[in-house]
N, C-alpha and C positions, 0 to 999 in steps of 0.2 A: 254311627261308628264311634270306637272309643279312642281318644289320644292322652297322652301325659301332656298337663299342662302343670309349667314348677313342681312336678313330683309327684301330684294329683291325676288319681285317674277320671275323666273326665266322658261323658257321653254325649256326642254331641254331632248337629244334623249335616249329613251331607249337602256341598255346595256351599259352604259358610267359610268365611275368612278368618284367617285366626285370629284378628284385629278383633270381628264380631263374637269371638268365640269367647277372648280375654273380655271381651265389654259384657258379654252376658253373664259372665262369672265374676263381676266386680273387680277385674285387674286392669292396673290404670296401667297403658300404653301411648303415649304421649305420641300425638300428629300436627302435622302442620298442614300438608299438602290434600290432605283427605278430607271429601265433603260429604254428606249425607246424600243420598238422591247421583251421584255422579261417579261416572267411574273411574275407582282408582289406578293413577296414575305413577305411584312410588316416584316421583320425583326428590323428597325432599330426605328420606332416609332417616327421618328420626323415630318412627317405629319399628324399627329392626331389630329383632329377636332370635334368638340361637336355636336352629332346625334341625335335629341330631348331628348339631356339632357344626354346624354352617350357617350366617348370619344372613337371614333372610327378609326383605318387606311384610311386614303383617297384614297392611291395609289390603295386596293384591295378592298376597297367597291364601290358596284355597288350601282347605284340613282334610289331609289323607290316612288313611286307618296307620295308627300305632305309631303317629309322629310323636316324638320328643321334643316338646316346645319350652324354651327356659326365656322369662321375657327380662329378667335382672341378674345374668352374669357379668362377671367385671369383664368380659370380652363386648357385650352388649352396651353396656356402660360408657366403656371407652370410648367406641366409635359412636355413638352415639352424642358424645357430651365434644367428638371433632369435628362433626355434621354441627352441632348447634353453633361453635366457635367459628367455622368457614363460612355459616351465614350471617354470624351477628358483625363478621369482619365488613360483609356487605349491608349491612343495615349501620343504623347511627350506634355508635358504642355505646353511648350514652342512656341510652333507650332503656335497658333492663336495669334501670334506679328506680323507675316510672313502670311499676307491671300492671296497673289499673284497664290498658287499653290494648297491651299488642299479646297477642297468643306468643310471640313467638319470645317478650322477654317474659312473660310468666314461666314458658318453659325453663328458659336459662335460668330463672331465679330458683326454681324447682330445682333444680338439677346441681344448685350451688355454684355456678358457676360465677368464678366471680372476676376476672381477665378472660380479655380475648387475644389471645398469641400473634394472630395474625393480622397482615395488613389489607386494608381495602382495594377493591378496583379503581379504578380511574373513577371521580366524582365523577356527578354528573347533572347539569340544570336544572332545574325545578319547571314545571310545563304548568303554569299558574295564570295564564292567558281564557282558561274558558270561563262563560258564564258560569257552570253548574258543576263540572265535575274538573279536579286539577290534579296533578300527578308529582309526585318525588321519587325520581328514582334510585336516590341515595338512598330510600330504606325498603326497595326491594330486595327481596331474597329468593328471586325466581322461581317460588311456592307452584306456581301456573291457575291455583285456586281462579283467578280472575279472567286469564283469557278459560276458563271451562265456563265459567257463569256467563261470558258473553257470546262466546261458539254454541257450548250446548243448551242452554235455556232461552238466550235471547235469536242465537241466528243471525249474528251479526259480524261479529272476527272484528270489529276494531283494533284491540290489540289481539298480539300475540308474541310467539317467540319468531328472532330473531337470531341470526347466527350461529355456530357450533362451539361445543366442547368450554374452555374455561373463558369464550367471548359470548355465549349463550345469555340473550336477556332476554326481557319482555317490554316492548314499544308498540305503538300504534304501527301500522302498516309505510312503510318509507321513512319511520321514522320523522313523521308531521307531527305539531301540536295534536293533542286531539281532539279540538276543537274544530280542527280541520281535515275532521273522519267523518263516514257517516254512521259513528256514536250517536247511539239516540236519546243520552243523556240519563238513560233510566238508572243508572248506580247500583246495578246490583254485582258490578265489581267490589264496589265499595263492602256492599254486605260480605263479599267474600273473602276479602284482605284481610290478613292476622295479622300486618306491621305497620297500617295506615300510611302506605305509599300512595295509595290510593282514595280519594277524598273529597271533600262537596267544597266548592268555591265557599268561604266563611262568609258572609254577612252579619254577624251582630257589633262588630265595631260600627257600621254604617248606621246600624237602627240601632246603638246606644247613642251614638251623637244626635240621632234626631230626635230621640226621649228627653237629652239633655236643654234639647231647643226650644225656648218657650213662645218662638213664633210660629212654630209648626205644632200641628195638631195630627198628635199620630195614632192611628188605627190599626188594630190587631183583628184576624179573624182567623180562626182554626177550622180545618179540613175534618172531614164526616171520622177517620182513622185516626186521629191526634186523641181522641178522648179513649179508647181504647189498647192504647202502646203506651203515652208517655209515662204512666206511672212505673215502667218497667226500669226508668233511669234511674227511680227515687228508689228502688227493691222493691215495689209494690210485684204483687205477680201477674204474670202473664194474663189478658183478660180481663183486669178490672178496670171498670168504669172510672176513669177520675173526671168527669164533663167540670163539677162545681170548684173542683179545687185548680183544675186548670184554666177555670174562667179569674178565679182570684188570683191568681199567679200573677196572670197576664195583669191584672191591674195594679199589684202591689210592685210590680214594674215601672210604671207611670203612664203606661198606656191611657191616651184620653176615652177611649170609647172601647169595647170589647165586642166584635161580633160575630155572628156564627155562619160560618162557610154555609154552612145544610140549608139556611134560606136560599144563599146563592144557587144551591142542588133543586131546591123545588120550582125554582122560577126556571133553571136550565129543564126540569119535565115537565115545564109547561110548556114552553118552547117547541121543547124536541118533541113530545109527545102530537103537539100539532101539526108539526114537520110531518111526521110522521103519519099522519090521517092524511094529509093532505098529495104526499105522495103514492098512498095506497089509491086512494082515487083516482089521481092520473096516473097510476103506473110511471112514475117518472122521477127520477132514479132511482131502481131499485133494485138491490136492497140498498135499505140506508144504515151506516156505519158511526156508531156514535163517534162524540168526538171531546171527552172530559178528558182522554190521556194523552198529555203532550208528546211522552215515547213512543203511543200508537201511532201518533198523525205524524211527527218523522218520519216517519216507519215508511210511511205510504208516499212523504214527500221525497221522501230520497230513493225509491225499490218498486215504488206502484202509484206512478202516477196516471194510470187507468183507473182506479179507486179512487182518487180523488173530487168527481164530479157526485159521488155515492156516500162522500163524507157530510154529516149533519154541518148545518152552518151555525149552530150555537157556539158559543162560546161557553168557555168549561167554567164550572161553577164559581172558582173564586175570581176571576176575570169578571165574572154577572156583578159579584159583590161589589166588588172593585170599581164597575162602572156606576151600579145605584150611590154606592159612596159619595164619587165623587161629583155626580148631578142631584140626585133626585135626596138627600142626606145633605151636602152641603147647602144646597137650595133652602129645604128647610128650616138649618142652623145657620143660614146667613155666612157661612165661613165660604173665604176665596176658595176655590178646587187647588191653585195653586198652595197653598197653605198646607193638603193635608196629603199625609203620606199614607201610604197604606200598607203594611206589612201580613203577608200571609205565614200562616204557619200550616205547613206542608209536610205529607210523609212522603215524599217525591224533589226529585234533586230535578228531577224536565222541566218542571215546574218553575225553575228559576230561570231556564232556560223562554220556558213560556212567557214568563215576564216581560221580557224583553224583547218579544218579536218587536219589531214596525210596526203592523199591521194590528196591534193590538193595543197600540200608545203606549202611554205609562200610569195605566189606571189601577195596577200593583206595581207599588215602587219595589218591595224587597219581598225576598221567600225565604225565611227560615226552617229547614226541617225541620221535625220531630228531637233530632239530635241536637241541632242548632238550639231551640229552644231551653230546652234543661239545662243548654249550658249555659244561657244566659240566667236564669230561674239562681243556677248555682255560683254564679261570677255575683250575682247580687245578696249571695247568701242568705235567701229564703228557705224556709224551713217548710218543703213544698208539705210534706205529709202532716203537719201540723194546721195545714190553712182551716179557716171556715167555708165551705160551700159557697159560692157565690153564684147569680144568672147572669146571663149575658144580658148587654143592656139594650134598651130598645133607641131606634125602629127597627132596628136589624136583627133581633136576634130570637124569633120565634121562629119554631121550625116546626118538621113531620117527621114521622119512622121511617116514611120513604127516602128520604135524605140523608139518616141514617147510614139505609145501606148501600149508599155509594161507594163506602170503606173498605167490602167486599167483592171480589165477582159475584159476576151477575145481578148485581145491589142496584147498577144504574138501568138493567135492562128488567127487573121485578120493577121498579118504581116507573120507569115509563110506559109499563105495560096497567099497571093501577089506573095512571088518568090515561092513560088514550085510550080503555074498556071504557071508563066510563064517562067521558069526553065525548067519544062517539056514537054510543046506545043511548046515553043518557039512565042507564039502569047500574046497579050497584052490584060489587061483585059480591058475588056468594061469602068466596074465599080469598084475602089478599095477600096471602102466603103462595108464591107461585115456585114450587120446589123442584120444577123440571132445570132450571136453574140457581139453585144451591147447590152446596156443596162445593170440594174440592177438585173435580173431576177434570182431566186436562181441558175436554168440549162438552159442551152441556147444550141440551137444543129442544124445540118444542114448538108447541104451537095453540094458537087459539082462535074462536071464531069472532067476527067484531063485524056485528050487521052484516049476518050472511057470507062475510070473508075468511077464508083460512089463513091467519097472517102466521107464518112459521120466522121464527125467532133462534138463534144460535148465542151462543157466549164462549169464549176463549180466553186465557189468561196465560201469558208468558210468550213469548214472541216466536220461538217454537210451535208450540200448538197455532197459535193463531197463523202461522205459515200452513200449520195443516188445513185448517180450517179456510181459509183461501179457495182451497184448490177445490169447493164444493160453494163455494158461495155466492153462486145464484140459485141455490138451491134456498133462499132465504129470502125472507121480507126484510128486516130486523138485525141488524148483527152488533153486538157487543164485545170489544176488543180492550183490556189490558195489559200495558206492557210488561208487568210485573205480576211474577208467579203468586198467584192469591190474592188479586189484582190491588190495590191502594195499601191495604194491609199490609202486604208484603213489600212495598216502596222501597227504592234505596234510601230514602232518608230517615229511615225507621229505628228504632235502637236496635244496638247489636249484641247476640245473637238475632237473629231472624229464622227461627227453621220451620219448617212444617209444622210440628207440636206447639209452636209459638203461635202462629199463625192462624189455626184452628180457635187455639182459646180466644184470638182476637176480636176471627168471625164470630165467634158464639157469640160474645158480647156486644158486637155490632145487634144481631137477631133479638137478642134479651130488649136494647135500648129499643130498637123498632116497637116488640110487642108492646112493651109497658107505657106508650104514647097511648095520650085518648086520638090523636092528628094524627093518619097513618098513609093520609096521600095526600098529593101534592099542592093539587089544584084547591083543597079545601085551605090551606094555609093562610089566615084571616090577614097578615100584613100584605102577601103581594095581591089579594084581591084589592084593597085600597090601594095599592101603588099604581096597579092597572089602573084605577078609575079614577085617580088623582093626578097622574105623572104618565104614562106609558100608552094607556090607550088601548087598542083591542091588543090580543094573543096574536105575536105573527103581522101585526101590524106594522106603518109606516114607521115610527116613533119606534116600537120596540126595536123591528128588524135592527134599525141603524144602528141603537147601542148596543144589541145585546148579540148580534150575530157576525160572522165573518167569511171567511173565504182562503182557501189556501192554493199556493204555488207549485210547481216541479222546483226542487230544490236541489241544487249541486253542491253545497257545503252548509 
């Protein structure tokens, strides 16, 4: 159909929003409240546009034949630039000096605005009590961006709104800490904040003062997804590899040792991968449910404690690290376990969460994101994109392709399908590209034979789907569950933006680093076969189990 768009006659597809219509005709329409992937909501009113003479939301109005659309009259302008001012009265004033981080003062600084008229609501306390995720509600501006990412993606309503008309907020449920929801820590609120009300508990003051300490000996290791995002801080693009210049980061830091999560990842599929024979044999329990994402296993500890006896008893890969560390690493180097701290570096905010179970000691003292990190890289005024290449050091830090793609859906369930084929035939796969799980797909599922058995295998990503996926899963040997859409890749601790387009080129480059390994499964990874036969003992054994596997609870808070 055809509409006048500013003057312009315009052809254009039924069922499309004028938002989408102006975006495909290169007219900038400024949003706040609107998400790619979700449905708009016109809460926030700053895309409102003149409709033959009537100011309408662009994001949720659908184009009907022969509309009159003007997206910059000074009637548009106006109320538009009094919707910015009546939110930045509830956000910190101060804010749009600083447009480097909040969408919502780049708008303001766009727009010229340069006072806000009006006054603020009643302050209100900062909820800075959780381990992983903390909240300011001073610089909400009731966007809803954040309860849509944790109702429609995750399935969860931690927060939401609260009250009517001008007392209308956004809180957790009763208005608890939310640490004291059943939040399952994954931050993909966080991704969807424009005014960072919403936020990851910080830790690099704690792991600068133990850099500074020259009695402690501290260690760094980065997650399979950290070499595929972090260059996105420094403007590097979407997708590129930076592994060498973020190993040199890391030690031009002070870090004493530099090591690589991905060994943690192979020695976790060696593990699970014999979990997993081992219960195909006895039929007992199954299916089995990995268990690397700390938002999945909330998930189940707080919503599905009938899944819980069907969760892997491994421990998720940088916990593995964390423990070789600090035994079988300190042991070697003669250094007290006490002495050394361990810092992970995480595209996942559960994960600091995970730190600190009970149940899993303190064998990762600290977690800093992907975000965390740069900012530390940039508090030290390192000139990341100029470094040299560096390897990560040893004993820790050779790794495989399968490790790799952990960073991915379906990355942890391609890689434990590599050694438990060939784990249990004893025969070599043909092909170790298993693409029934690639891709983006909500559920992805399949199956393979292993000594006469049909083990059928599922994968899932985002707490949504993997709810669908539930409701058929004994229909499975196998199941692979992240709680984050595009699973590790898409982390809430990952730089911001995150979207889909982002997130593709990430996986690509996860897939690239896998092929271009001569090492592409697990069990082949020449340091933990000597740790086995040095330190650990058989696969699944007495010695292993203890350190390297665990057990989970029904959890009420």
């Amino acid at each position: 159909m055809q509409i006048t768009l500013n003057g312009n006659k315009v052809e254009c597809e039924k069922g499309k929003t004028i938002l989408e219509i102006a975006q495909d005709n290169d007219i900038r329409i400024p949003t706040l409240c609107w998400q790619e992937d979700f449905h708009p909501e016109a809460r926030c009113r700053i895309c409102l546009v003149e409709v033959n003479g009537k100011l309408m939301p662009s994001c949720s109005t659908k184009i009907q034949k022969d509309m009159q659309i003007e997206t910059e009259t000074e009637k548009v302008k106006k109320t538009r630039r009094m919707n910015l001012e009546l939110m930045m009265a509830d956000h910190l004033k101060s804010c749009f000096i600083d447009t480097s981080n909040h969408e919502l003062c780049r708008i303001v600084a766009e727009e010229g605005i340069k006072n806000i008229r009006f006054e603020p609501k009643k302050q209100h306390g900062k909820d800075t009590s959780g381990r992983a995720v903390v909240r300011d509600p001073n610089k909400c501006i009731s966007c809803g961006r954040c309860v849509q990412a944790c109702r429609d993606t995750q399935n969860i309503t931690a927060i939401d709104f609260a009250y009517r008309g001008h007392k209308s907020k956004v809180t957790p449920y009763f208005e608890k800490d939310l640490h004291k929801t059943y939040c399952i820590k994954c931050g993909q609120c966080i991704l969807s904040c424009p005014v960072e009300a919403i936020v990851e508990q910080d830790h690099t003051e704690q792991v600068i003062k133990h850099l500074a300490d020259p009695k402690k000996h501290v260690v760094v290791q980065t997650a399979p997804a950290i070499r595929a995002s972090l260059g996105e801080e420094f403007g590097n693009k979407p997708g590129t590899l930076v592994k060498g210049r973020m190993v040199a980061a890391a030690k031009a830091l002070g870090f004493d040792r530099v090591f690589d999560t991905n060994l943690g990842a192979d020695l976790t599929i060696i593990e699970e991968a014999n979990e997993l024979i081992d219960r195909v044999k006895n039929n007992s329990p199954l299916p089995m449910f990995t268990s690397c994402c700390p938002g999945w296993i909330k998930y189940v500890e707080h919503f599905r404690h009938d899944l819980i006896p069907h969760l892997s008893t491994c421990k998720s890969p940088h916990e593995m690290l964390g423990v070789l560390v600090k035994t079988y690493y300190a042991e070697k180097q003669g250094i007290n376990p006490e002495d050394i701290i361990v810092v992970s570096i995480m595209p996942c905010t559960a994960k600091k969460f995970e730190s600190a179970r009970e149940e899993l000691g303190n064998d990762v003292d600290y977690v800093l994101t992907t975000r965390e990190f740069a900012k530390l890289i940039k508090l030290k005024n390192i000139d990341f994109n100029q470094l040299d290449e560096q390897d990560f050091d040893d004993p820790l830090g050779i790794s495989t392709g399968a490790a790799a793609l952990f960073g991915a859906t379906g990355g942890v369930m391609e890689a434990a399908l590599r050694t438990a084929y060939e784990t249990a035939t004893g025969k070599s796969l043909a092909k170790l590209e298993f693409d029934q799980v690639r891709g983006t797909e909500a559920i992805k599922n399949g199956s393979i034979h292993i000594n006469n058995i049909e083990v059928k295998f599922g994968v899932a990503h985002g707490m949504m789907n993997a709810c669908e996926l539930l409701e058929s899963y004994k229909d499975y040997h196998f199941i692979e569950i992240m709680a984050c859409p595009g699973g590790c890749i898409g982390g809430g601790g990952q730089p911001i933006p995150t979207t889909w387009e982002i997130k593709k080129k990430r996986i690509e480059a996860i897939y690239n680093e896998d092929a271009g390994l001569s090492l592409r499964k697990s069990h082949e990874n020449p340091v933990l076969k000597k740790i086995y036969e040095e330190f650990l003992g058989d696969i699944g054994g007495t010695k292993a189990h203890k350190l390297l596997h665990t057990g989970y609870v029904e959890r009420e808070l």
